[in-house]
C-alpha positions, 0 to 999 in steps of 0.5 A: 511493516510489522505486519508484513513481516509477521504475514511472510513469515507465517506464509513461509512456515518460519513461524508455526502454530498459533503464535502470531495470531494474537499480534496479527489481528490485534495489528490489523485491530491498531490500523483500522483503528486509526484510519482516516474517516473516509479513505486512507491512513495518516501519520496519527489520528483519523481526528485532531482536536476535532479536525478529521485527519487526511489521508497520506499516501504513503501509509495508506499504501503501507496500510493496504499492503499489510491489511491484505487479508482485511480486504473485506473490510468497507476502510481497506476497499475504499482507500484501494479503490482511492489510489487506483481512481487518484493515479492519473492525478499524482507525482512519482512518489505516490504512483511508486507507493500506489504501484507497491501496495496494489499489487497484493490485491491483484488477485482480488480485483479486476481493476488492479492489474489496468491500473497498476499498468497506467500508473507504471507507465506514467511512472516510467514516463515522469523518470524521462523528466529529471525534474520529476524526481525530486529525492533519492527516496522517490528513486528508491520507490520507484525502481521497486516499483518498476522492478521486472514483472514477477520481482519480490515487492517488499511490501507484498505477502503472496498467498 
């Protein structure tokens, strides 16, 4: 969130020069760092006690929305390409968080708009279920997530 946070401001023009270059590469350097050896970002490690780490949903989703401009990056455009493949498979937490980080990469991929429109209307149709909603964090994400087309995501740096 950091990250997010340095990036907006710096769009923004509250923060001029050269002063964030620093902590902003050596972030991105932090999270590519840690991530899964495959796809993703976890609580911690990539490996433990020699155990390859998995992913988890909800930092890889973090993750994505703060290395948008790292896109180039082999780690960043396959955990994308992860979520956007696993939607069909996941609960309202994960498509909430899938839908929230995906969206900064719209103007990259052609996959991502489609996608982020299935999984709002699966989204959409797991809140007519009560049961499918299980805390109050995963309503939170969720209304974030199916906020009006064009709202202000929080995890998102316009270009």
């Amino acid at each position: 969130m950091a990250l997010i946070t340095l990036e907006r401001a710096k769009k923004r023009g509250w923060i001029r020069g050269t002063e964030l270059q620093n902590p902003l590469r050596l972030g991105a350097e932090i999270f590519l760092d840690r991530a899964c050896l495959e796809v993703g970002w976890n609580a911690g490690s990539a490996i433990v006690y020699g155990v390859p780490s998995r992913p988890h949903i909800d930092a890889t989703a973090l993750a994505l929305a703060a290395l948008r401009f790292h896109y180039c990056r082999p780690i960043v455009r396959n955990s994308l390409t992860w979520r956007l493949e696993s939607i069909e498979y996941t609960s309202a937490y994960s498509l909430a968080w899938t839908i929230l980080a995906a969206a900064a990469y719209k103007d990259v991929r052609a996959d991502v708009l489609p996608a982020i429109d299935i999984a709002r209307n699966r989204l959409a149709a797991l809140f007519e279920d009560p049961r499918a909603i299980e805390d109050t964090s995963t309503i939170a994400l969720a209304a974030l997530a199916l906020g009006p087309e064009g709202a202000n995501n929080p995890f998102e740096v316009k270009l």
